[in-house]
Phi, psi and omega in degrees: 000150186304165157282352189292347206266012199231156174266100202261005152309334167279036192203146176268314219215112174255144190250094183248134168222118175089031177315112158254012194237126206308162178242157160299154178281354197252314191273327182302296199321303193291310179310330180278322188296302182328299202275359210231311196243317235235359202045005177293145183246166168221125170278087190246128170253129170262204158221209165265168207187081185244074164318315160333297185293334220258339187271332191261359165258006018106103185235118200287116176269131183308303195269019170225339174056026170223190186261145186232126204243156180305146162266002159194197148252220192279339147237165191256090176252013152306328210255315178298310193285331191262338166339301208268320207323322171312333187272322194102023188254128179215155184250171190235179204266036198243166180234119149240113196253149141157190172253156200237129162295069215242094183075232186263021197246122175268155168213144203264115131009052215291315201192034159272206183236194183233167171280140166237000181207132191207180171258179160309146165095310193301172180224093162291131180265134184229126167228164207246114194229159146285120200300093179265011159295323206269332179273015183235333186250331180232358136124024212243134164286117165220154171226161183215163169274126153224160127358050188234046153210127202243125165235133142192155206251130172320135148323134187285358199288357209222039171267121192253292177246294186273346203132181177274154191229207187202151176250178172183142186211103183256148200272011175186144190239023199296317225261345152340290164227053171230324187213076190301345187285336182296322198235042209262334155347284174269354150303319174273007165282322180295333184280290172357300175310301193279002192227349164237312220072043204260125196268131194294181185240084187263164184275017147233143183266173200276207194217114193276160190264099171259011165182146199324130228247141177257119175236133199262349180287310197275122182277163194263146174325156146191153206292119175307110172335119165096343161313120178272040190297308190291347198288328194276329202276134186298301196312327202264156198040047185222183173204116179026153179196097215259031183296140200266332179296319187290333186312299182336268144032268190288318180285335178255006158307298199284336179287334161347281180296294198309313157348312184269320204277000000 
């Protein structure tokens, strides 16, 4: 259901997880007013996102006789980036795999992405993954520190009615839903975060922000020129819709398609 269809005084923490699809400009709009006015908090688990990889998984179909390109990667974090921009938060164009330590707990990293852009104030997690862009396109092991937990709490200055809210942003969303018992750890430190503001206790500590953090190796996403995205997408030409029928509908539209597909 849109974000425009929810009350968000009745809620702490809204949970997007593994977004492939674009938002309306009526819901970026209404979310900021939430996390900025409204005390709503946001949970977002992204994935990966590789134009590169995405050009090289790409194939001339015989029998259509163009070329058929992915219609998204694993989240649509062009659509995620412009969601966040206002925080100053954007994610990057890279693939990472291995495993991360969360608290006493290991959990594996399946395929995500890293922060590439974060504010001030904020508190970053840097773990050491393997660059799986670079080892999938030019054939190479390479591993980095990056960054793929993000917390931060809205500034209080700008409170109107319920408060101010708070984000956490994790760069890949695989042990959600394949093996939820690896990360039950870090949903509830994170949810702990976003709905009390308790900062989780993980086995490395974070890195507090004393100024906005750039990371200038990894470039930021964009949507691929010639993408048949809208062909798939509820959204295009279309405007927020808070019909409980239509929703139905649209879900049963869409198990349809996947269904043929």
């Amino acid at each position: 259901m849109p974000f425009t269809c929810f009350e968000a005084s009745l809620y702490s923490t809204i949970l997007i997880v593994d977004p492939e699809e674009e938002f309306f400009a009526d819901e970026i709009e209404k979310l900021k007013i939430d996390l900025k006015q409204n005390g709503l908090s946001l949970a977002l688990f992204a994935d990966w996102y590789d134009e590169n990889v995405m050009r090289e998984k790409s194939y001339f179909d015989d029998n259509m006789k163009h070329w058929i390109n992915p219609i998204t990667a694993g989240s649509n974090i062009p659509a995620i980036n412009q969601l966040l921009l206002d925080f100053d938060i954007q994610l990057g164009n890279n693939v990472y795999i291995g495993h991360i330590k969360i608290a006493s707990q290991m959990t594996y990293y399946a395929s995500g992405t890293s922060i590439a852009r974060f504010p001030k104030n904020g508190v970053l997690y840097f773990f050491s993954l393997i660059d799986e862009s670079k080892r999938y396109l030019h054939k190479k092991r390479v591993k980095a520190t990056v960054p793929v937990l993000g917390l931060y709490s809205i500034p209080s200055s700008k409170d109107v009615n319920g408060g101010f809210g708070r984000i956490a942003i994790f760069g890949d969303s695989s042990c959600l839903v394949s093996s939820f018992q690896d990360c039950l750890l870090l949903f509830s430190s994170i949810l702990d975060f976003t709905s009390k503001g308790i900062s989780p206790a993980l086995s490395i500590p974070g890195t507090i922000l004393v100024e906005d953090f750039i990371h200038d190796i990894v470039s930021l996403p964009q949507r691929i020129p010639g993408n048949r995205h809208f062909l798939y997408s509820k959204l295009s030409g279309s405007k927020p819709n808070c019909s409980v029928t239509v929703m139905k509908n649209d879900l049963l539209e869409k198990s349809n398609l996947e269904a043929v597909l």
